[in-house]
N, C-alpha and C positions, 0 to 999 in steps of 0.2 A: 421877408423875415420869417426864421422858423424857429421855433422853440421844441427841443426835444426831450421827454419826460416818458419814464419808467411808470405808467402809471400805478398805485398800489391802493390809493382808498378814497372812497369819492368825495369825504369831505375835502380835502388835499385837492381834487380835480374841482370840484365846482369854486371853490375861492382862486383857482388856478385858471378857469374860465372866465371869471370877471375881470379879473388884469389882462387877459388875452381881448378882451372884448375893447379894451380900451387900447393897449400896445398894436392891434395889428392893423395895419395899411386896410384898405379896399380890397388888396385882390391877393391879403396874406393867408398864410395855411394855418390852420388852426386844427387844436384836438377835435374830435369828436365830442358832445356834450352827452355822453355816455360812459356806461361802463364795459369797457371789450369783456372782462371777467364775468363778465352776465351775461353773454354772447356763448364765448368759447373759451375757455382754459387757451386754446393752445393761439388766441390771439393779442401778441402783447399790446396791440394799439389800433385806431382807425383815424387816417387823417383824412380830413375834410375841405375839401375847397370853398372859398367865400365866393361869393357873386354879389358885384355892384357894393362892395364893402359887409354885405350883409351875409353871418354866419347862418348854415340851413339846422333845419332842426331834426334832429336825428331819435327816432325810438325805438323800441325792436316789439316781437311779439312770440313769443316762442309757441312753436308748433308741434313739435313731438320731443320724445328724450334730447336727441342729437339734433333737429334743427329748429333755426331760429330765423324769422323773419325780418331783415331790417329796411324801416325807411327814415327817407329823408326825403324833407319840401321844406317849400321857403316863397310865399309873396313875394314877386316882384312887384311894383307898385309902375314901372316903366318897362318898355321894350331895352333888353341886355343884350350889347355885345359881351361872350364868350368865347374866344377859340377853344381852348379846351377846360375843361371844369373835369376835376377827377376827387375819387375816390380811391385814397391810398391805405391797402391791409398787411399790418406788419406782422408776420409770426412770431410767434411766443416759443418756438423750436427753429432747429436749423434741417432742413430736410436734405434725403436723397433724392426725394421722385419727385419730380416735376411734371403734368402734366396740361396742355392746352391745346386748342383743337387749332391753331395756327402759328407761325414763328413770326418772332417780331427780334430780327436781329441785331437791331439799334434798338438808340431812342425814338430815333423818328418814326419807327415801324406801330402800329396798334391793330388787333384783332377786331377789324368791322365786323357787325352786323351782318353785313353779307354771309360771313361764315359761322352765323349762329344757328347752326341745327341740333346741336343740344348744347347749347353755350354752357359751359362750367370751366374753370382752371381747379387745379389741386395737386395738393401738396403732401407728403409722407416720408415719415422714417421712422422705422420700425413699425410700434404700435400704434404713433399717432398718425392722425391722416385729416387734412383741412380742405372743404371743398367751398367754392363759392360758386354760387349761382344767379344770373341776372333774372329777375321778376319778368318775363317775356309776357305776362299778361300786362303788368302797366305799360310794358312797352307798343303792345298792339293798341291798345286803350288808348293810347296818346298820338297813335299812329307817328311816335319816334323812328328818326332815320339816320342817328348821328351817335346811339350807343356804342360804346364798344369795351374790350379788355386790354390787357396786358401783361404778363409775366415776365419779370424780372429776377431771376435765380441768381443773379451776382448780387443785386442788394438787398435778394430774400424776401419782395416784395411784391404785391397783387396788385394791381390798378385797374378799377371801373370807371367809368366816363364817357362826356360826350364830348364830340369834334367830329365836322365832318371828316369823312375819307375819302381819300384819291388813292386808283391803283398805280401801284408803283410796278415795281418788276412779276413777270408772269406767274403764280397773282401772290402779289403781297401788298398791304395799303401801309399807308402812310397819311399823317394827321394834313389837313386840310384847312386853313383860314376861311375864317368869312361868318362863322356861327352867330347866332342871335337866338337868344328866349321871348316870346310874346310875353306880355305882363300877364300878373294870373299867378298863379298857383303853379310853382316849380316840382316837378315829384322823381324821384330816382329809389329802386328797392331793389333788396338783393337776398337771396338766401343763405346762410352759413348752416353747414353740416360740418361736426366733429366727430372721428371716432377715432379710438384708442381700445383697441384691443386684436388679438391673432388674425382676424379675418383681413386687416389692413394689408398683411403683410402678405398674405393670399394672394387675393384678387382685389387691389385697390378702387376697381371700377363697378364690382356689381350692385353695393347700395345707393351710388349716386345713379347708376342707371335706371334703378328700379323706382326708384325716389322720382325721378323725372318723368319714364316711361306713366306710374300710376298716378302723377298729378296731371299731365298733359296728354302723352300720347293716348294711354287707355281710351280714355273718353272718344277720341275721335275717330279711334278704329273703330267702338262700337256703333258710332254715328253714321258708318260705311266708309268714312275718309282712307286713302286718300279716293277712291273709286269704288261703288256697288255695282251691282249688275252682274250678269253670267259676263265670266272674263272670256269666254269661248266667243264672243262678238268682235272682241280687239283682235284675237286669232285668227277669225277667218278674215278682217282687214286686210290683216299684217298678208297673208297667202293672195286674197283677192291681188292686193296693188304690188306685189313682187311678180305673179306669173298670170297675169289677167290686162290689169290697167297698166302699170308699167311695165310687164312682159317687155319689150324689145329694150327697152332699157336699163333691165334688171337679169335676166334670164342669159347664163353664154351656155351653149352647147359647140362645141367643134370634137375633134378626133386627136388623142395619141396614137401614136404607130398603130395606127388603123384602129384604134378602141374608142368608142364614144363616150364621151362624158361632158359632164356639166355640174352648173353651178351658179350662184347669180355673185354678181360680181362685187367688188370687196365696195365700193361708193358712188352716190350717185346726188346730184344737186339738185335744188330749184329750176334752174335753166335746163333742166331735163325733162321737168316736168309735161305734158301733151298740153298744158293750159299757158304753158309759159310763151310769150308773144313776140321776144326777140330771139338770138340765135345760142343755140346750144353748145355748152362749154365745158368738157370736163376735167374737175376738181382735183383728181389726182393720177394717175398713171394705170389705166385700167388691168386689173388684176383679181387674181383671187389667193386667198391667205388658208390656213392654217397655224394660226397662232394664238398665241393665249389669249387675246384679246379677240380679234376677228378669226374664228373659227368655220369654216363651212361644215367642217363633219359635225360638229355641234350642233348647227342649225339644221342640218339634213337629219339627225336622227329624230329629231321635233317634227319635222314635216313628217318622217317615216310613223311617227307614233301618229300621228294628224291622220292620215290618208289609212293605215289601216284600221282604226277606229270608223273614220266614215265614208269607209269602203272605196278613196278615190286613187282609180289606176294610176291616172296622168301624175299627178303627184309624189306618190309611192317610186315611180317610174325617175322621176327627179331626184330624187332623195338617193336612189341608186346610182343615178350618173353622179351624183359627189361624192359618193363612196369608192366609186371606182376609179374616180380623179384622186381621192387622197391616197389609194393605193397605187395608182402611176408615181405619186413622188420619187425622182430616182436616188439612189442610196449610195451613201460611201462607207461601205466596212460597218452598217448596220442602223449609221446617223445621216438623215435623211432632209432635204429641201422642206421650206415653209411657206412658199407661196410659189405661183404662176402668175407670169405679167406677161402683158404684148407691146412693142416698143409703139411710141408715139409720135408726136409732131404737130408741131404748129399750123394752123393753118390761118386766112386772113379774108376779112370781108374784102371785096369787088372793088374798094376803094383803097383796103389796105390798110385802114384807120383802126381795125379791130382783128383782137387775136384771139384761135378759139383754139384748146386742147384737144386735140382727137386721137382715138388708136388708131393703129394699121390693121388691125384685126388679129384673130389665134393664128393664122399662118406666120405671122412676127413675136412667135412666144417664146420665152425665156423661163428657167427656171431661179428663186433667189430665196433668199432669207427677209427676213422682218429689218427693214431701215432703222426702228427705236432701238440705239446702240451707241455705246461710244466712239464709237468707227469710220463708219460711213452713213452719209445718205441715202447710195445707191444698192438698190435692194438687188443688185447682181454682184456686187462687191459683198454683201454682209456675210458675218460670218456664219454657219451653225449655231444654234440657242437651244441650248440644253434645255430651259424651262418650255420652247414651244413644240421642239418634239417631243419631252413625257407629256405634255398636255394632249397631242395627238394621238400620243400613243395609246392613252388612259381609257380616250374617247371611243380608239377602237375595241379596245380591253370591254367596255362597257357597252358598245352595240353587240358584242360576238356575244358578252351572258346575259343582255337582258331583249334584245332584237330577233336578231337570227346568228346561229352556230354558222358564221362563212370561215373557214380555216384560216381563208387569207388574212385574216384580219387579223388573229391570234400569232401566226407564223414571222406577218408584218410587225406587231410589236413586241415577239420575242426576239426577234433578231435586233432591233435597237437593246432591249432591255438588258442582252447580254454584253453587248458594247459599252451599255451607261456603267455596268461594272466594273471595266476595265477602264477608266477616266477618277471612277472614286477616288477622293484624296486617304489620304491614313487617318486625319482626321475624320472626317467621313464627311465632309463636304463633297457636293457635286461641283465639275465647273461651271462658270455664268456661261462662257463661248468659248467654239471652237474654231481653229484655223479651216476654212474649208481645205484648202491643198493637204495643207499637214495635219490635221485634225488634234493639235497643239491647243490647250487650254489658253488665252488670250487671258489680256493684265485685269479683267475687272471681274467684280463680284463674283469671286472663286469660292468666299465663304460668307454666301448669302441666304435668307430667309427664299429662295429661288430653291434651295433645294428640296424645301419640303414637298411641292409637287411631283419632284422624282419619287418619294418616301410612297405617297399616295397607289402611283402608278405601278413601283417595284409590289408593293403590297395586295394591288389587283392581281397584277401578274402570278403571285404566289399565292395567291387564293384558287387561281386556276390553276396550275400549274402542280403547285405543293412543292415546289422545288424551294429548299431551305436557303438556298444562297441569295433569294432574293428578298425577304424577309429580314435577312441577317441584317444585309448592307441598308436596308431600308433604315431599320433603328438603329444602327450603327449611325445614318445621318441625323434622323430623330434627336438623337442627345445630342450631337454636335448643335444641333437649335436649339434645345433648349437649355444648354451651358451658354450658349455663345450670344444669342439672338434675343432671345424674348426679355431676360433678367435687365438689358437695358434699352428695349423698345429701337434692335436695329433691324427699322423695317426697309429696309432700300431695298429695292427691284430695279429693272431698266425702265420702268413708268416714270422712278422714282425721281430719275435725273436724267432722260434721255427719252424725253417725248418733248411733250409743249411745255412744261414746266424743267427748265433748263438750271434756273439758279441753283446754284451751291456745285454744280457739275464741275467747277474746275477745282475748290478747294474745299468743300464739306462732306465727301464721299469718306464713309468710315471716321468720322470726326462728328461730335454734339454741336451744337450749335450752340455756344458756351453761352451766351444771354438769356436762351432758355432753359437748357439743360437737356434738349432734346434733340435725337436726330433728326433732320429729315423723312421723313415717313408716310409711305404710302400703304392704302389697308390693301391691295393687294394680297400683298404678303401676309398679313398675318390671317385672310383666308385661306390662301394655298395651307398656313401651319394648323392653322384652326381644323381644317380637317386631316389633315396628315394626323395629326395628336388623336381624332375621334377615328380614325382608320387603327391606329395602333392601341388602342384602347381594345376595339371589337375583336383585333387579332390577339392580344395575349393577357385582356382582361384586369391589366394595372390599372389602379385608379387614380396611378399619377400620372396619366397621360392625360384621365379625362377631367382631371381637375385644370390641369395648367392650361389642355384645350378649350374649357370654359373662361378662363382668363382669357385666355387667344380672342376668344371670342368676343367675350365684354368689350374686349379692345379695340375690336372691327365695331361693335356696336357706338362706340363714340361717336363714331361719324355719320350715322343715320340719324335723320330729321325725325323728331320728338315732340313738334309742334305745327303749327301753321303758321306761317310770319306775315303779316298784312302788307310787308314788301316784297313778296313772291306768288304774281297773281296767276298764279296756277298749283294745283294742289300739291303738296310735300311732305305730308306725312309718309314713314315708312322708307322714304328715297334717298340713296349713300351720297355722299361726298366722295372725294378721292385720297385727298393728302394734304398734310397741314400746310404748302403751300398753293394751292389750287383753287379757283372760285364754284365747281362746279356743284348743283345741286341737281337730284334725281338722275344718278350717273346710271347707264345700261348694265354696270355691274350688279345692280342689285337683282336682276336677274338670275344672276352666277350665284348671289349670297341666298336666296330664299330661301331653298332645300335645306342646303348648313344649317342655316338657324332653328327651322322645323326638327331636324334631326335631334339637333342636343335638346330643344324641350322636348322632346318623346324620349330620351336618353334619362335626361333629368326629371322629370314630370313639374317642368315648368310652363305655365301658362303663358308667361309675357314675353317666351321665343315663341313660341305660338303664333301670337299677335303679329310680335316682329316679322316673323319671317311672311306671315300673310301678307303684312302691311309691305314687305321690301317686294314681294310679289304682284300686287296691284300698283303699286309704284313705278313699274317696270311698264305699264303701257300708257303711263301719264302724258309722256311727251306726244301720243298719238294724234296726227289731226284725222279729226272725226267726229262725230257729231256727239257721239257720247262723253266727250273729252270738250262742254264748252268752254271752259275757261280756256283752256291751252286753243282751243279751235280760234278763238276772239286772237290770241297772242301770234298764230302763224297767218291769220289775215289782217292784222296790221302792218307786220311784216313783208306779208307776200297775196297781195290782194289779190293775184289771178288764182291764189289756190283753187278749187272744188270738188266733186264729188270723186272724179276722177282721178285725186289723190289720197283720197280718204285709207291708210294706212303709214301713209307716209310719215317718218320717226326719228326724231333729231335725237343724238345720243344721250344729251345733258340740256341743264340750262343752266343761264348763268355762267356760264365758262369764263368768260373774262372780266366776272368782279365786279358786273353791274348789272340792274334788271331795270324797268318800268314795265306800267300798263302799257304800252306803243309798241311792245314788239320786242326791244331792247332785250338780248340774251336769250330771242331764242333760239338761233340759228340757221343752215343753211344747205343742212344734206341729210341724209340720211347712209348712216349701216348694218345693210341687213344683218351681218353677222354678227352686228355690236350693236342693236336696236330691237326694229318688230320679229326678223327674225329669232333673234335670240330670246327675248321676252316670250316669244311661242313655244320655242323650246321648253322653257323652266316651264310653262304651264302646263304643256302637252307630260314632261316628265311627273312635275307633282301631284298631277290628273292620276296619273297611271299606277303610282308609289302610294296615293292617301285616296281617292276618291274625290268624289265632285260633293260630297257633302263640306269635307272638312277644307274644300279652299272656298266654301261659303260661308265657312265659318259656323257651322252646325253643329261640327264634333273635335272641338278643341277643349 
């Protein structure tokens, strides 16, 4: 039974709550026994779930101008079944902007807990703007496992609540039977933040971030979370067990057309490990990459910065054979291969009963592109990816001015850079792919948040260069983003839909997901735009590039972890997410984001990108096992008890991937990549070493 009412004054509601107290069933919905108008103007009502017939008692406590604190609890006097108990928030406005940090494209769908790293939904249009936040301290407090959210944009509705969750499709949950409350004292609290005025319409995201970041995160950055210590000790790990302990397993060296080079190879597993006791198997198609994600020149100018800092040849010497392998890439009319692989095969234990992956070695090598594609799997088949040669190409733009002057390097990514021109659309889009034979722009993301990384690289390019045409076309694509992309959060990349998170690939590509009102969305992307906007700002000093790049930003910042959850027994302060569909926590990309963030506060002279980017920095070698890293060290020997000293580097990329965690090991995983892991985390350290000093990544001079 439901009773629905306008509410307008509390005498009216409280004689209106005593007929309710006697009309409704045990498990009917009832108003709130408050007033929303004392809350927020812009909430017209709060509906209430009863439990065991009994309504809970709801008050609020207001905390600054704009937020207000609300709880609710309720004695139970017996142990309750529950499946789901919710808290329903109805607006007082009809908005445009919808945002949440997960999709729930039914009803049966709900935002777990699992992807609470700054749990908030909110809502806006125009000047007003409505944010809800779940009280994560009563939730550690209670050691809850069964919170979650919901946003509903067709019936313009919030919903908090508990019910267990099960993952449903890669990863999105779905409500779960079986719930029960211990007797005792029932408690659920939530924050409401209102504002109304020009900044909404700005940057919707930067006072709930700051609002969060200074209730929760502050503190625990200053406590050292997520990790203290000289971060140069996960460094020399990360080198030790790539070209030391796991050398033969990590390290390739062979010859093109008589030139040496090297590289350590794109993945490698547990059963690789020298402690591991049965037979060794490997994980995927031995290779090395150049792509936006798994870069080797990325990870080799880290080493390069490593080794001439503390003077070691053998090193240096490495870092050069991967330079010289990403300049063997061979080229068609200026757009160039993304990886190197060596063909494989099966092989089978003595009895037959077991099968193991192995290569043929570099004498069976091939050259291919990146498999994450709408295409093919086979990375000999894939097409050209516009996003992972300007990523390459960037990378050598940026060893030639800040490394060493090698021409090659410069000559190598002018000659793409002049080709990428000739592919611009009128609009100023780049393509997503190209035909390898025909170098024909292919059906997907032609006008994607993927172009802003070209923006970046053309930008390099004509920094060195001074050549205007490349500059031109650069913010020629620039506005093409920001008319087309940001104003409705379309962040789609090939991560987006065309990795491990598959769903929406056949029918939500360039479409909202009309239950929430949001795309699909991976923060990828709106790092690549986040700096593209702060590249174009330095080049022509608009400060509308570096305002909207600060929204860019705040936007990526959503999805970095704000808190410590007492269901994530390893630390996670500072450590990203990936995409509102995806379970992952402390992804290898925050490696990639640190600098970014650092840069805009020294832009801005704000303090709490400071923090952040610190914080996404030490975050980046959480997943480490090793001894400085116990918690996570407890989580990879429950997992994998033959680990030891002799792994101590070794760097699973995320945790949590597939939507669930425990103390047992649960979510932590099962390889390591260097160039999407310890590698890459060296890098971003060895770089911001070099850019700020070893005071300010201690945190001395922020």
């Amino acid at each position: 039974m439901m009773i629905k009412i306008l509410i307008k004054n509390r005498l009216f509601l409280r004689r209106l709550l005593r007929m309710l107290l006697i009309v409704c069933g045990p498990y009917a919905v009832c108003w709130a026994n408050t007033d929303p108008g004392k809350i927020s103007s812009l909430i017209k009502a709060i509906e209430v779930d009863r439990i065991g017939g009994q309504l809970p008692e709801m008050s609020y406590e207001k905390i600054g101008r704009q937020v207000v604190k609300v709880k609710v609890s309720l004695n139970l006097p017996q142990d309750m079944n529950c499946a789901d108990w919710q808290i329903r928030i109805l607006p007082a406005f009809q908005p445009n902007f919808h945002w949440a940090p997960h999709l729930t494209p039914s009803d049966d769908h709900i935002i777990a807990q699992h992807v609470f790293r700054a749990p908030m939904m909110m809502l806006a249009h125009q000047r007003k703007q409505l944010v809800i936040i779940p009280d994560v301290d009563l939730l550690n407090r209670t050691l809850a496992r069964d919170w979650y959210m919901d946003m509903d944009a067709e019936r313009n509705q919030l919903t908090l609540g508990r019910s267990l969750a099960q993952v449903a499709e890669h990863v999105l949950f779905k409500r779960k039977s079986g719930n029960t409350y211990a007797s005792g004292k029932f408690e659920f609290a939530f924050y409401v933040l209102s504002f109304d005025d020009r900044e909404v319409a700005d940057n919707p995201f930067r006072r709930p971030l700051a609002f969060y970041w200074k209730k929760w995160g502050e503190g625990l950055f200053d406590q050292g979370e997520p990790i203290s210590g000289d971060l140069e000790t996960y460094v020399r790990h990360s080198y030790h067990w790539a070209f030391q302990s796991w050398v033969k397993q990590v390290w390739q060296s062979f010859e093109i057309n008589g030139k040496k080079v090297g590289a350590p190879t794109f993945i490698v597993n547990t059963t690789q490990s020298p402690n591991y006791p049965g037979k060794t198997t490997e994980r995927e198609f031995r290779s090395i990459w150049n792509q936006a994600w798994f870069s080797s020149l990325r990870s080799a100018s880290g080493l390069y910065r490593f080794a001439k800092r503390t003077g070691n040849q053998d090193l240096l010497d490495k870092a050069n054979l991967t330079k010289e392998l990403a300049l063997s890439y061979p080229k068609k009319k200026g757009f160039f291969y993304g990886l190197i692989g060596t063909e494989m095969e099966d092989t089978t234990d003595g009895d037959g009963t077991k099968k193991s992956l192995r290569s043929k070695g570099w004498a069976h090598y091939y050259w291919g592109n990146s498999n994450r594609n709408p295409y093919t799997w086979d990375a000999r088949k894939s097409p050209f990816h516009i996003l992972d040669m300007s990523w390459t190409a960037l990378l050598m733009l940026r060893w030639y001015n800040e490394l060493e002057k090698d021409p090659r390097l410069l000559a190598y990514a002018e000659d793409y850079g002049k080709s990428l021109l000739e592919v611009q659309s009128a609009n100023g889009f780049f393509p997503g792919w190209l035909d390898v034979e025909t170098l024909k722009p292919l059906a997907h993301l032609n006008e994607s948040p993927e172009s802003a990384l070209s923006v970046t690289f053309l930008l390099m390019l004509y920094r060195i260069t001074q050549k205007e045409e490349y500059k031109l076309a650069a913010l020629k694509a620039m506005q093409a983003i920001m008319r087309e992309i940001i104003p409705d959060g379309r962040w789609e990349d090939f991560e987006t839909y065309w990795s491990c998170s598959r769903i929406g690939s056949e029918d939500w590509v360039g479409k909202k997901v009309s239950r929430n009102d949001m795309y699909k969305q991976n923060n990828f992307s709106m790092f690549w735009t986040a700096e593209a906007l702060l590249e174009c700002y330095q080049v022509t000093k608009s400060k509308e590039y570096l305002k909207t790049g600060q929204r860019t930003l705040d936007e990526l910042l959503m999805t970095q972890a704000a808190w410590q959850p007492h269901f994530i027994p390893i630390k996670a302060l500072g450590g990203f997410g990936v995409m509102n569909a995806d379970g992952e926590w402390n992804d290898a990309r925050q490696s990639l984001f640190a600098e970014l963030i650092i840069r805009y506060g020294k832009e801005l002279k704000q303090k709490e990108y400071f923090q952040r980017g610190l914080a996404a920095l030490r975050a980046s070698f959480v997943m480490m096992y090793c001894p400085e890293n116990p918690d996570t060290k407890a989580q990879w020997e429950e997992a994998w008890p033959f680990f030891g000293k002799e792994d101590y580097g070794f760097m699973m990329e995320n945790y949590g991937h597939g939507g669930e965690t425990n103390a047992k090991g649960l979510g932590i995983g099962e390889f390591t990549i260097y160039d999407w892991g310890n590698g890459a985390a060296a890098e971003a350290y060895n770089r911001i070493l070099d850019h700020y000093g070893r005071d300010f990544i201690a945190g001395k001079k922020l």
